[in-house]
Backbone and ligand atoms as CSV (ligand in chain L), in Angstrom:
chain,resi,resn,atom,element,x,y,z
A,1,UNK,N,N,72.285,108.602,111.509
A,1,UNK,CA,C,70.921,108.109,111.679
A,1,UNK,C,C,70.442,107.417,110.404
A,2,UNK,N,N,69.277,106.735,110.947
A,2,UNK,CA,C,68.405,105.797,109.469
A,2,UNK,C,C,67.436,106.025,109.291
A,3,UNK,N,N,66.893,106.536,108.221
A,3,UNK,CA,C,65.559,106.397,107.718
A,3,UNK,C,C,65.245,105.195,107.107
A,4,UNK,N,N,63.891,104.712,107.767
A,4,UNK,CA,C,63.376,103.753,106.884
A,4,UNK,C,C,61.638,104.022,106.845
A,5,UNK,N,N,61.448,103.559,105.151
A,5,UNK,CA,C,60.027,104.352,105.008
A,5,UNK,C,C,60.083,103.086,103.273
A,6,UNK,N,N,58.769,103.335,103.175
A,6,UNK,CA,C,58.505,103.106,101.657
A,6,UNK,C,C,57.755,103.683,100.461
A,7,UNK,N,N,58.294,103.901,99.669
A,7,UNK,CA,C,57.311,104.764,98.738
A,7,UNK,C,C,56.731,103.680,97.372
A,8,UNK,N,N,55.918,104.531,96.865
A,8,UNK,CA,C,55.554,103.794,95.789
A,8,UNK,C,C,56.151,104.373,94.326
A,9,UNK,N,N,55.396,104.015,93.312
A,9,UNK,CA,C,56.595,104.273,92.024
A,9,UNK,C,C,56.453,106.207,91.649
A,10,UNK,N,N,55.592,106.562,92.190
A,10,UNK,CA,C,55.536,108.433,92.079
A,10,UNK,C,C,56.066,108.928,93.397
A,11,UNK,N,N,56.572,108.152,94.412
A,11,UNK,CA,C,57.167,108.641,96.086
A,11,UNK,C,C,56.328,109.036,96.944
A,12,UNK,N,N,54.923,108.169,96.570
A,12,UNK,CA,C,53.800,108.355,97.442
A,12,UNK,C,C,54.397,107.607,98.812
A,13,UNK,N,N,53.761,108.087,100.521
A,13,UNK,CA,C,54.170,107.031,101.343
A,13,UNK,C,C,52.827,107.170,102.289
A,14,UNK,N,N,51.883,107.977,101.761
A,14,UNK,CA,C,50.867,108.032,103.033
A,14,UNK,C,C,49.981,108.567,102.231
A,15,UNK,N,N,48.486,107.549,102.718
A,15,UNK,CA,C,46.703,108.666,102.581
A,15,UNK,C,C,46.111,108.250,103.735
A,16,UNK,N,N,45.692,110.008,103.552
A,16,UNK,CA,C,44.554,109.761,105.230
A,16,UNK,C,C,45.236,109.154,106.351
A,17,UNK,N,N,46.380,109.453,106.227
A,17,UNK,CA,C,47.051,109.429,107.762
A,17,UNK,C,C,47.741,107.836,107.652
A,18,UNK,N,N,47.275,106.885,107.334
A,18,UNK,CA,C,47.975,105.473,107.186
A,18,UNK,C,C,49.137,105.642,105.539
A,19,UNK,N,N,48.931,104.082,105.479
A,19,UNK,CA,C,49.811,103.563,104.665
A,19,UNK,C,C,48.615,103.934,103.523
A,20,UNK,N,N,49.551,103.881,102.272
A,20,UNK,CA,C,48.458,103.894,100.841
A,20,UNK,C,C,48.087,102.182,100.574
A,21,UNK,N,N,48.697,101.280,100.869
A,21,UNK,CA,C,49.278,99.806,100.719
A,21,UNK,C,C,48.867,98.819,102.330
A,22,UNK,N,N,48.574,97.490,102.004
A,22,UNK,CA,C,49.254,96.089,103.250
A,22,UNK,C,C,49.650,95.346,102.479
A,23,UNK,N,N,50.992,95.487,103.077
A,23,UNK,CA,C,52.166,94.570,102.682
A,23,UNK,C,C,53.167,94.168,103.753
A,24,UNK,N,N,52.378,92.623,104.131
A,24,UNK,CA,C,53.049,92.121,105.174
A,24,UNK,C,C,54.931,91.907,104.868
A,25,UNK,N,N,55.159,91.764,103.643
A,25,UNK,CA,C,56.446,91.673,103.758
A,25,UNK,C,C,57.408,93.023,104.018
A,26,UNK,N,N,56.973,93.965,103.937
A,26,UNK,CA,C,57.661,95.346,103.799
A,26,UNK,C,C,57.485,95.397,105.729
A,27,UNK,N,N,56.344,95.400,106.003
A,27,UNK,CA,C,56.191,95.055,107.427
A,27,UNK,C,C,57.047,94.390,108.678
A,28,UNK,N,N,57.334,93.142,107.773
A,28,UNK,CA,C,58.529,92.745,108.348
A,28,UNK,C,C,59.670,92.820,108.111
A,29,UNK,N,N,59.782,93.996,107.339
A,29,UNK,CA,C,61.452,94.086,106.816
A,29,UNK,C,C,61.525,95.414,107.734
A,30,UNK,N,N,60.583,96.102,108.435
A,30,UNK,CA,C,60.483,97.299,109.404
A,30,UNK,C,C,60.838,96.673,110.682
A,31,UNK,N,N,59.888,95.525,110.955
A,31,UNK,CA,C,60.656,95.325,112.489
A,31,UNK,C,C,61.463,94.146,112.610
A,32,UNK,N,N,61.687,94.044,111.366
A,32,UNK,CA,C,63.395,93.434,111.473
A,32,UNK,C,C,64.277,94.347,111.752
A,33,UNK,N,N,64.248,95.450,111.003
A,33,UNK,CA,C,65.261,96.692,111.234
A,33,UNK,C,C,65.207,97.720,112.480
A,34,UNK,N,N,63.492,97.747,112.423
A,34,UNK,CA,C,63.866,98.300,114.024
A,34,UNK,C,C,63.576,97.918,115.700
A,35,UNK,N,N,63.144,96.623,115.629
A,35,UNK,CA,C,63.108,96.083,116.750
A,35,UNK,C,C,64.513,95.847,117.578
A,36,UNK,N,N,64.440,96.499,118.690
A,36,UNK,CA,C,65.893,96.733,119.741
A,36,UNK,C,C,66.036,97.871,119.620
A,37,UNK,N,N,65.935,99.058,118.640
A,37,UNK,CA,C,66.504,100.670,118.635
A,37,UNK,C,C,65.905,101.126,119.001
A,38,UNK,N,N,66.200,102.317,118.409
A,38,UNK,CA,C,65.374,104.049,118.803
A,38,UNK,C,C,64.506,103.918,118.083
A,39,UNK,N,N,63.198,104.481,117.511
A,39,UNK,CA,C,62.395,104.755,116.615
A,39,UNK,C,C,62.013,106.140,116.661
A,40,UNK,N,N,62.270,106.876,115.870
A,40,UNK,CA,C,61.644,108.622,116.169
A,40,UNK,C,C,60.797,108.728,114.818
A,41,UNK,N,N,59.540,109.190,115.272
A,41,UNK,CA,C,58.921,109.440,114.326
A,41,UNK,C,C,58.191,110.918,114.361
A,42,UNK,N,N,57.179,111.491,113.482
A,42,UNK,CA,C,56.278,112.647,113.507
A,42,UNK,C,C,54.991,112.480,114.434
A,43,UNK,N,N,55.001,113.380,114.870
A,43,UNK,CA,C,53.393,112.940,115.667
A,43,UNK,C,C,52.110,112.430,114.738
A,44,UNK,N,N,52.398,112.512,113.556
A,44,UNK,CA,C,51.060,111.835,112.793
A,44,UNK,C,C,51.547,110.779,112.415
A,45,UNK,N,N,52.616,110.020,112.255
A,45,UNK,CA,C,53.162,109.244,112.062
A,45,UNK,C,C,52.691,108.517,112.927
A,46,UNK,N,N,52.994,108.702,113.754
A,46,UNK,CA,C,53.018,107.914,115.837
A,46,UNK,C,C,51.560,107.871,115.969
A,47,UNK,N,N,50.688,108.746,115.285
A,47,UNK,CA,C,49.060,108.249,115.544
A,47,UNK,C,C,48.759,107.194,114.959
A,48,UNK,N,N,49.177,106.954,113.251
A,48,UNK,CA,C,48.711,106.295,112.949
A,48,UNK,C,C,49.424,104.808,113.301
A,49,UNK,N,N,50.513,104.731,114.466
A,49,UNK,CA,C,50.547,103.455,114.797
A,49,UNK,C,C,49.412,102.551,115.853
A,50,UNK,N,N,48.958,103.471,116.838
A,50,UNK,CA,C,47.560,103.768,117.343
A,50,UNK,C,C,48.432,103.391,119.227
A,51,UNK,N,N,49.395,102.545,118.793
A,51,UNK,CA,C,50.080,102.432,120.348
A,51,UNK,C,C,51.275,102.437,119.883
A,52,UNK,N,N,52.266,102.700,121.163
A,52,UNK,CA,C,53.655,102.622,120.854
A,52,UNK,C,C,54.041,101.257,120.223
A,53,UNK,N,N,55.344,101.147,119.442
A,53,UNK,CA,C,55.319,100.174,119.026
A,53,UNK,C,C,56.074,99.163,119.989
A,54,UNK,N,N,56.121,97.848,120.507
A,54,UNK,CA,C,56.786,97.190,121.469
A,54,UNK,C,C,58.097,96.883,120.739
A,55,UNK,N,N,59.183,96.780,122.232
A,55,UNK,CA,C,60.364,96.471,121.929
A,55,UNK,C,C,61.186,97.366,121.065
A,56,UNK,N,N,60.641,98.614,120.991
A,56,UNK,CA,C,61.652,99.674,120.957
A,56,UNK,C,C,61.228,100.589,121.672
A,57,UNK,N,N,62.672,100.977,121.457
A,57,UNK,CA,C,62.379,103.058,122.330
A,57,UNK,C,C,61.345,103.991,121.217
A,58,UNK,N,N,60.061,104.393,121.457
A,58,UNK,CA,C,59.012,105.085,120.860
A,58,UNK,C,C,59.746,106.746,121.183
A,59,UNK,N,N,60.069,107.726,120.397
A,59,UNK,CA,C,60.174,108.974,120.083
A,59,UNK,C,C,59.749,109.913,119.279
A,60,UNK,N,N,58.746,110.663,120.141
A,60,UNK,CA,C,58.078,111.747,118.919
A,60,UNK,C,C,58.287,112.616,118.975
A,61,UNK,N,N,58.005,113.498,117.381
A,61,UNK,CA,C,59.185,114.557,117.263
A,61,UNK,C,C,57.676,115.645,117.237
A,62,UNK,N,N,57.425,116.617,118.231
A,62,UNK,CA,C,56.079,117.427,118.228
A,62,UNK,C,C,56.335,119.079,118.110
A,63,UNK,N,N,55.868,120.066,117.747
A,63,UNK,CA,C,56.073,120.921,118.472
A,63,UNK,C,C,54.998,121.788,119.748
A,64,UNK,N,N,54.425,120.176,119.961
A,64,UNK,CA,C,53.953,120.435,121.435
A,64,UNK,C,C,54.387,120.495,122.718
A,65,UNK,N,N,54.205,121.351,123.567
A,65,UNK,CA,C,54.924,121.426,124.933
A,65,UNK,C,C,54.223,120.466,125.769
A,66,UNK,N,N,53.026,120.547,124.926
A,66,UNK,CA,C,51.735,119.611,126.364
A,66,UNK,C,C,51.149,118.427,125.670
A,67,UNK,N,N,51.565,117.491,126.312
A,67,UNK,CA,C,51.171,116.181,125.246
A,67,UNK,C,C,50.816,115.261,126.078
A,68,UNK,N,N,49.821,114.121,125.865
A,68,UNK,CA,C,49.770,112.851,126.277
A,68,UNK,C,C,50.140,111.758,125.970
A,69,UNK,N,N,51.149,111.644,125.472
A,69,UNK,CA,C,51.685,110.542,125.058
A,69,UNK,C,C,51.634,108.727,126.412
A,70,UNK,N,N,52.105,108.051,125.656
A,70,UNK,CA,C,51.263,107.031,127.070
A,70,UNK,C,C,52.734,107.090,127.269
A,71,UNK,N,N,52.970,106.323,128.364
A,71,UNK,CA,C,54.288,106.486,129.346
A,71,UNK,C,C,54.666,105.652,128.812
A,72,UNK,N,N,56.121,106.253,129.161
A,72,UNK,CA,C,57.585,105.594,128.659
A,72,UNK,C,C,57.673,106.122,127.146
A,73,UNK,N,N,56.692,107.239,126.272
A,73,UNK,CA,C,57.013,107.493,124.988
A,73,UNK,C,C,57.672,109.018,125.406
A,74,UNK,N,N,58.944,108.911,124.648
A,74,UNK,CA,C,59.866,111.029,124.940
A,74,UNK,C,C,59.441,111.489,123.991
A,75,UNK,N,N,59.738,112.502,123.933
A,75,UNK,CA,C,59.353,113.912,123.397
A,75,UNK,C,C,60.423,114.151,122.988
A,76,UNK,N,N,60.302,114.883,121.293
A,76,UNK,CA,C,61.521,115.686,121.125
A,76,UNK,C,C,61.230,116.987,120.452
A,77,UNK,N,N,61.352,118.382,119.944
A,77,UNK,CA,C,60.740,118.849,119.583
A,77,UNK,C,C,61.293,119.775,118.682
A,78,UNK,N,N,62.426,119.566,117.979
A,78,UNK,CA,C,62.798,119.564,116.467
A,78,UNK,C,C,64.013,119.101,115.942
A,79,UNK,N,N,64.216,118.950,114.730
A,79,UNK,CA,C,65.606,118.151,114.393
A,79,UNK,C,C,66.737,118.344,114.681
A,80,UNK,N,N,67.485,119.543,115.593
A,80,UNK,CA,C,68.540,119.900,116.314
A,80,UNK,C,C,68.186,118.767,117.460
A,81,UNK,N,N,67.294,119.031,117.632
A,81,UNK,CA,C,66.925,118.020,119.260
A,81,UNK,C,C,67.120,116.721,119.040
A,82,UNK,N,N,66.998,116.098,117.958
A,82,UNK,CA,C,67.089,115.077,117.519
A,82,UNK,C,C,68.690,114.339,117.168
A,83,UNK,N,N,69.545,115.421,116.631
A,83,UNK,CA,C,70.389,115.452,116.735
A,83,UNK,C,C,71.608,114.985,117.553
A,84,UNK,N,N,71.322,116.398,118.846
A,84,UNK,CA,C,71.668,116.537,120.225
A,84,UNK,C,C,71.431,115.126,120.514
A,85,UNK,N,N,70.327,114.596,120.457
A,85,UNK,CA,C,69.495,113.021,120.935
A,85,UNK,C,C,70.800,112.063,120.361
A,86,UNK,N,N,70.871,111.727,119.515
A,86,UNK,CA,C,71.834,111.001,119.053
A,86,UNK,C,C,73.255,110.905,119.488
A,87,UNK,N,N,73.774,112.294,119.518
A,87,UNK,CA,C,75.323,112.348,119.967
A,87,UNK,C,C,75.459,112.194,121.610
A,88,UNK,N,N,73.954,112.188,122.314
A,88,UNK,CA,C,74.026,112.001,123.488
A,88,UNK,C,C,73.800,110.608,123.923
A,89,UNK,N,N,73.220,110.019,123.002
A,89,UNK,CA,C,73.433,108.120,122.870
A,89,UNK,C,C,73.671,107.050,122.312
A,90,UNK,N,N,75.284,107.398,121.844
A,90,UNK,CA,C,75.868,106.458,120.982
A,90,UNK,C,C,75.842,105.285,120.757
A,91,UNK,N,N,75.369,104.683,122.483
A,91,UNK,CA,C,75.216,103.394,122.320
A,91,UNK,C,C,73.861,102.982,121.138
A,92,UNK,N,N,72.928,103.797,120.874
A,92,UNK,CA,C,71.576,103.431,120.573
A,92,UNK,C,C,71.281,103.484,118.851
A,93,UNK,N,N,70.986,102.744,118.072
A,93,UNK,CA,C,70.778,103.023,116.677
A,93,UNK,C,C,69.171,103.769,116.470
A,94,UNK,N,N,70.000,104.751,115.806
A,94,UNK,CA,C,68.545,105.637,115.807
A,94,UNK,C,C,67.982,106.203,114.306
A,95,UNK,N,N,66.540,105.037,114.587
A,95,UNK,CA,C,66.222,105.365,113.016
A,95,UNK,C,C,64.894,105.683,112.877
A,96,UNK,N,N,64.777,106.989,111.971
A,96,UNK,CA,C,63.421,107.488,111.504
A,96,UNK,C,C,62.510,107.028,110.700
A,97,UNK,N,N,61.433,106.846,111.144
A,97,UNK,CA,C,60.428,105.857,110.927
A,97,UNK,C,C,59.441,107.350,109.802
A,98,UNK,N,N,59.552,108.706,109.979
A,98,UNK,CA,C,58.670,109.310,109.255
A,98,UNK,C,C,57.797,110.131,109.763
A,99,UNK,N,N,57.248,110.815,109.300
A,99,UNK,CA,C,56.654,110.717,107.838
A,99,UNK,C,C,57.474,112.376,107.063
A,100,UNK,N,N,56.601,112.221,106.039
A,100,UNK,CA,C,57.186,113.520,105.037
A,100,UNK,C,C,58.029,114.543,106.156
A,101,UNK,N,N,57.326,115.113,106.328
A,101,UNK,CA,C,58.208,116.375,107.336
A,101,UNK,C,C,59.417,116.369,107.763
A,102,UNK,N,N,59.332,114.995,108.793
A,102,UNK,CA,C,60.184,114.662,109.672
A,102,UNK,C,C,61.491,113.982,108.388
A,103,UNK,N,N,61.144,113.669,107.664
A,103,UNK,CA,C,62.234,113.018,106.530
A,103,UNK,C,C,62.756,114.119,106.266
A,104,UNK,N,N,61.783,115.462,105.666
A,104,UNK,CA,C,62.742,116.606,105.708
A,104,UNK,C,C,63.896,117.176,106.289
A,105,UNK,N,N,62.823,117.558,107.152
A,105,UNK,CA,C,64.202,118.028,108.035
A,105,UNK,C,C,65.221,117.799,108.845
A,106,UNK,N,N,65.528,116.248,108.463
A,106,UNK,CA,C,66.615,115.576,109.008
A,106,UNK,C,C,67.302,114.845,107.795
A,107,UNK,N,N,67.002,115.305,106.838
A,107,UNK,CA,C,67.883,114.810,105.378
A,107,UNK,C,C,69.647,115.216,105.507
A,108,UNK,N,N,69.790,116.230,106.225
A,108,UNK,CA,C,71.001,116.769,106.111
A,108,UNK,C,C,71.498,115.697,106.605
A,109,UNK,N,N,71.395,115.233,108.155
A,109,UNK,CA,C,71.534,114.257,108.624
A,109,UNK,C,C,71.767,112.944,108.583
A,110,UNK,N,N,70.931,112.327,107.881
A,110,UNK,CA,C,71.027,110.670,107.622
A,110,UNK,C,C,72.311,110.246,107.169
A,111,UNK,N,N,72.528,108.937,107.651
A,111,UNK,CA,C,73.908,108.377,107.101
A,111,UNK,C,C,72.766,107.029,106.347
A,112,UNK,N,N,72.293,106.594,105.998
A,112,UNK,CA,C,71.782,105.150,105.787
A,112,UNK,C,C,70.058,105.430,105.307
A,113,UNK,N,N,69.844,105.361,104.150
A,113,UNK,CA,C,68.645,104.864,103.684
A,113,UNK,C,C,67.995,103.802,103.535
A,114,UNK,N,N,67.231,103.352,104.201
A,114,UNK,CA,C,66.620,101.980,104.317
A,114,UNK,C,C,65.090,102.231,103.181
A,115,UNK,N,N,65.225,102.114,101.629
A,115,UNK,CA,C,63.990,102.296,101.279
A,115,UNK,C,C,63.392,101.559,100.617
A,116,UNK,N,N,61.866,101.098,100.773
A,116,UNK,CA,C,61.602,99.946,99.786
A,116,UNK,C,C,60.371,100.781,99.067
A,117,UNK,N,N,60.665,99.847,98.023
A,117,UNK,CA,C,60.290,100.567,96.531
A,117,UNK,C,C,59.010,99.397,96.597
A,118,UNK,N,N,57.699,100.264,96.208
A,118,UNK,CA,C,56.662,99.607,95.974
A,118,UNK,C,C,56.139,99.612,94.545
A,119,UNK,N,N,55.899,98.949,94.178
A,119,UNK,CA,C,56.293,98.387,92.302
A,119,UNK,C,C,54.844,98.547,91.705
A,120,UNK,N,N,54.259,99.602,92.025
A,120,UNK,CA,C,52.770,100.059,91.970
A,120,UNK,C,C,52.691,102.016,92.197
A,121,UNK,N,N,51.590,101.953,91.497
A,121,UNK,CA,C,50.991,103.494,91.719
A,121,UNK,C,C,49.661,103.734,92.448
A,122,UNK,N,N,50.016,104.351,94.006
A,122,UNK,CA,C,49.015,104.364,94.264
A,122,UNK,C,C,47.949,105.810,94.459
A,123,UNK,N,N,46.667,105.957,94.560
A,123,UNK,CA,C,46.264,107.325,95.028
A,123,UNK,C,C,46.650,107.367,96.472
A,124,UNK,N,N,47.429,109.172,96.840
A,124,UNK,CA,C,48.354,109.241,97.659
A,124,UNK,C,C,48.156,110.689,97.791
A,125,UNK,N,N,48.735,110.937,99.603
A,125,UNK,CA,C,48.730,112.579,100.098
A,125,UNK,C,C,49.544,112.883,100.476
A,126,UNK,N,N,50.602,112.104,100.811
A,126,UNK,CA,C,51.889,112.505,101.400
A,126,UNK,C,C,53.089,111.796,100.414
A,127,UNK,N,N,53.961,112.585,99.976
A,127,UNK,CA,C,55.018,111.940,99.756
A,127,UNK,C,C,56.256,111.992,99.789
A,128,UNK,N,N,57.633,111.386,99.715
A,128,UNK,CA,C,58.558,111.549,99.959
A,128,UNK,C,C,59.199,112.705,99.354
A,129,UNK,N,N,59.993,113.643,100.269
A,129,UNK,CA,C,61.133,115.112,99.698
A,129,UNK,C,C,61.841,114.140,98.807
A,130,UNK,N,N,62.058,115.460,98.043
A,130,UNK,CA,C,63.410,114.808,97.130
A,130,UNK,C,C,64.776,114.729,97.470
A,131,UNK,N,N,64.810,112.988,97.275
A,131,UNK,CA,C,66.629,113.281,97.847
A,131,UNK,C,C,67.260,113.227,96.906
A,132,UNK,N,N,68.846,113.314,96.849
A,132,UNK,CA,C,69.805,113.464,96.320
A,132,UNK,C,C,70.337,111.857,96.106
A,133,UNK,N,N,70.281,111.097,95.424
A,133,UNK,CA,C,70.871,110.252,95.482
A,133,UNK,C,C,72.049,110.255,94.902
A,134,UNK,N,N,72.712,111.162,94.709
A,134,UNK,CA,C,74.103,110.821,93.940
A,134,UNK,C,C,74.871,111.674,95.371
A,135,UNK,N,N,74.358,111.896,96.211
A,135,UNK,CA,C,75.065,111.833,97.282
A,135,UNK,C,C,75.458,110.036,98.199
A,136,UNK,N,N,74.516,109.622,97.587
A,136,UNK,CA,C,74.396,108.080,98.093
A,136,UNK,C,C,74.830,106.843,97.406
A,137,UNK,N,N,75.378,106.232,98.042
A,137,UNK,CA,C,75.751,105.134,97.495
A,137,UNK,C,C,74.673,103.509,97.767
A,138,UNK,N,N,74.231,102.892,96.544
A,138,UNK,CA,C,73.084,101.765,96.355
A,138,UNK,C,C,74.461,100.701,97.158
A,139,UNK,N,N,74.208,99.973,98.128
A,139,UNK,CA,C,74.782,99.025,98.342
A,139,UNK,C,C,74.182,97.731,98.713
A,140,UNK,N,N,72.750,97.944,98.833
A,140,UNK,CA,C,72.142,96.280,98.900
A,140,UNK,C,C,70.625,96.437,98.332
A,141,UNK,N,N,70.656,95.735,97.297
A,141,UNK,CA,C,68.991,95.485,96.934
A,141,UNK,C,C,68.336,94.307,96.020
A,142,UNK,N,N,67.449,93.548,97.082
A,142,UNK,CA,C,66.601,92.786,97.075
A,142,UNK,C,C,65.247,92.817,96.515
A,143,UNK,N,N,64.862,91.840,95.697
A,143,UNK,CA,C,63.856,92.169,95.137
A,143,UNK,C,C,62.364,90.889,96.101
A,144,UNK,N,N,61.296,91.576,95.955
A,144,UNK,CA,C,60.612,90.614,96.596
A,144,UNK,C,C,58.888,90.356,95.848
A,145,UNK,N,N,58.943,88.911,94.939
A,145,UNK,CA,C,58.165,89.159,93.994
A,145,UNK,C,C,56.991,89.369,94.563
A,146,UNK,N,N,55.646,89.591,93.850
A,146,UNK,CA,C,54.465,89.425,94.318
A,146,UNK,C,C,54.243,88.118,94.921
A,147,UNK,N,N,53.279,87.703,95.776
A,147,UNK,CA,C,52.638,86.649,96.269
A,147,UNK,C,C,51.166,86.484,97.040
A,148,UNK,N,N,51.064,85.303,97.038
A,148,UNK,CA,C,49.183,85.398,97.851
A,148,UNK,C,C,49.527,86.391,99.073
A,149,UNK,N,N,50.389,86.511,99.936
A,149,UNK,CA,C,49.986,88.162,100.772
A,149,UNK,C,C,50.456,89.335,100.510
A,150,UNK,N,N,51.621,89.481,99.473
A,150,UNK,CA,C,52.067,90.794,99.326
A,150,UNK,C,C,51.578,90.801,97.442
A,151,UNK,N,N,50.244,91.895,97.140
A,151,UNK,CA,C,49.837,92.175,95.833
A,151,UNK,C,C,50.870,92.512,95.029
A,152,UNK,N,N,51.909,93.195,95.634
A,152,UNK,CA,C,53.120,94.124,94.431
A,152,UNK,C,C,54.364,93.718,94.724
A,153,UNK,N,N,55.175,93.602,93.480
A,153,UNK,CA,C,56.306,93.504,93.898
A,153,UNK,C,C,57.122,94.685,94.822
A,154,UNK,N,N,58.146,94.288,95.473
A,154,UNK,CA,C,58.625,95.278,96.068
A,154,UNK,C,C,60.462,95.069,95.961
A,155,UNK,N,N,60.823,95.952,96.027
A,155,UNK,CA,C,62.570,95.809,96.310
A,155,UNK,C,C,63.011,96.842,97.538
A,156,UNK,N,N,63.697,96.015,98.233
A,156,UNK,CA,C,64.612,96.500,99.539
A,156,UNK,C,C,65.884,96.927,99.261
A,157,UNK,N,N,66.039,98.224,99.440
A,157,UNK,CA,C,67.449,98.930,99.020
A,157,UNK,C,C,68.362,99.457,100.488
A,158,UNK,N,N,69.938,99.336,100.479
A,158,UNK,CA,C,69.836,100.057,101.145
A,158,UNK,C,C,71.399,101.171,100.888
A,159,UNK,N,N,70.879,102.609,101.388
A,159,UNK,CA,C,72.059,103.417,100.561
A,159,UNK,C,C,72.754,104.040,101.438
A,160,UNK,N,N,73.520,104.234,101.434
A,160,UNK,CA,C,74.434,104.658,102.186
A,160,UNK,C,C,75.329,106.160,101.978
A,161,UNK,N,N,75.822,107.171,102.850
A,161,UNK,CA,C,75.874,108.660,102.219
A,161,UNK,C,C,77.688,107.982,101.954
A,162,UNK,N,N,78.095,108.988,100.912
A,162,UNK,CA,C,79.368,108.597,99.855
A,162,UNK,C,C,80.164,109.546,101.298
L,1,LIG,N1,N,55.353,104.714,103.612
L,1,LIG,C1,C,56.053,104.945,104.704
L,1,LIG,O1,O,57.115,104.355,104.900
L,1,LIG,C2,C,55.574,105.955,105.712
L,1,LIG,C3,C,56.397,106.312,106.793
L,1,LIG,C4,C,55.911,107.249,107.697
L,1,LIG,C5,C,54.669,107.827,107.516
L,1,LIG,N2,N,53.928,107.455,106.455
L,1,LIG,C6,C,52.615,108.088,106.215
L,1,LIG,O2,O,52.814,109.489,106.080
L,1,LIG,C7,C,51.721,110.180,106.659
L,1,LIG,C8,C,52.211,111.026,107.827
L,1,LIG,O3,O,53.248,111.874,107.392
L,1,LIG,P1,P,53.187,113.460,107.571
L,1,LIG,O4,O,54.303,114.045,106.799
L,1,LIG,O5,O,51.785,113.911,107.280
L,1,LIG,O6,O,53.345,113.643,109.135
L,1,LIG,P2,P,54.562,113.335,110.160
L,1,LIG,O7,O,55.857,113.829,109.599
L,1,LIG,O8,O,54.475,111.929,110.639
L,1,LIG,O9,O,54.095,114.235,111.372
L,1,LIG,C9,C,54.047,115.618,111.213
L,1,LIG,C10,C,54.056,116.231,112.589
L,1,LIG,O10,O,55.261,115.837,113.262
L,1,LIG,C11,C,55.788,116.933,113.975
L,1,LIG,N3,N,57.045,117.331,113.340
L,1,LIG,C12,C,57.531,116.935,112.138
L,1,LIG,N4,N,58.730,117.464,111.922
L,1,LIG,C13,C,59.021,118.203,113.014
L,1,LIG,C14,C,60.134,118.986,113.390
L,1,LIG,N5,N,61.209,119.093,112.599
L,1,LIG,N6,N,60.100,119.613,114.589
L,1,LIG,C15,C,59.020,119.491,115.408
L,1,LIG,N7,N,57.939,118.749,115.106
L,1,LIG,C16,C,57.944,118.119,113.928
L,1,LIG,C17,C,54.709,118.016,113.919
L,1,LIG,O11,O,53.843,117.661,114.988
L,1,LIG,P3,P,52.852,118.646,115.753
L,1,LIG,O12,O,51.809,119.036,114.741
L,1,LIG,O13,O,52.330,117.755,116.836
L,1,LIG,O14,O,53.661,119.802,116.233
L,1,LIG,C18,C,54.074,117.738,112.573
L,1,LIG,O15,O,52.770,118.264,112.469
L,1,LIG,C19,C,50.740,109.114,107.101
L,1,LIG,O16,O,49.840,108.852,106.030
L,1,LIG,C20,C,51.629,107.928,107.343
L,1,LIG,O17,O,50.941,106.688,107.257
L,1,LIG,C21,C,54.345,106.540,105.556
């Protein structure tokens, strides 16, 4: 599986339920990567998109039995399940969109880090677990300077487990 998420320069990735940041380019380096797949995310994650996202498979990871999710969004309801989810659809690339929690407890897991580095400090409530990167190998990263729509620089990495 893939995580893709972005933090800032302390591994902030969320306040008050959104992004700390708008940054249309990081934006589109998300549904470049996940438009056509799976997307599994946390149920606060999945709120703050406000609708499913189009042109992928929407998956939230709850530990609710009773939910309203709008149709056509599954349910999954913890990272074994998620798991199970995967080896039961090989055909499908399945990548975690977040947030903190859900990064947790599927760290064992991941083959592929998709992370972009936001070249700023922001005030922040959620932030990224600590990974291991010397379990990982850096194999692609792009830098993307500031400009009139994106305030900060940013760099696109992506790592891969050794
Ligand atoms: N910068 C980024 O790339 C990025 C990416 C994602 C999110 N974010 C930000 O991060 C914040 C949200 O993250 P968060 O950590 O607070 O919430 P989250 O991980 O999105 O959602 C937490 C909820 O997901 C469910 N959940 C998570 N792990 C589970 C598991 N293993 N088994 C069953 N259910 C599980 C639970 O839902 P129930 O309570 O319904 O049981 C839990 O309360 C927001 O500010 C968001 O904007 C940023």
């Amino acid at each position: 599986m893939i995580f893709i998420w972005a933090e800032d320069q302390q591994h902030a990735i969320g306040h008050k339920g959104q992004l700390p940041w708008h940054l249309p380019a990081d934006m589109a380096f998300f549904k470049q990567h996940t438009i056509g797949n799976t997307l599994i995310s946390g149920s606060r994650t999945f709120a703050s998109y406000k609708k499913p996202l189009p042109h992928r498979k929407n998956i939230v990871l709850t530990s609710r039995t009773h939910t309203d999710f709008p149709s056509g969004v599954e349910v999954l309801h913890s990272a074994e399940e998620v798991v199970e989810y995967e080896q039961e659809h090989p055909d499908e690339t399945v990548i975690i969109s977040g947030g903190a929690r859900v990064f947790k407890s599927l760290l064992p897991y991941v083959d592929t880090l998709l992370r972009t580095r936001v070249l700023h400090t922001f005030e922040a409530d959620t932030y990224m677990p600590e990974i291991d990167y010397n379990q990982f190998k850096l194999i692609e990263s792009t830098t993307h300077q500031p400009d009139e729509k994106n305030q900060y620089g940013l760099i696109f990495e992506r790592w891969q487990r050794r």
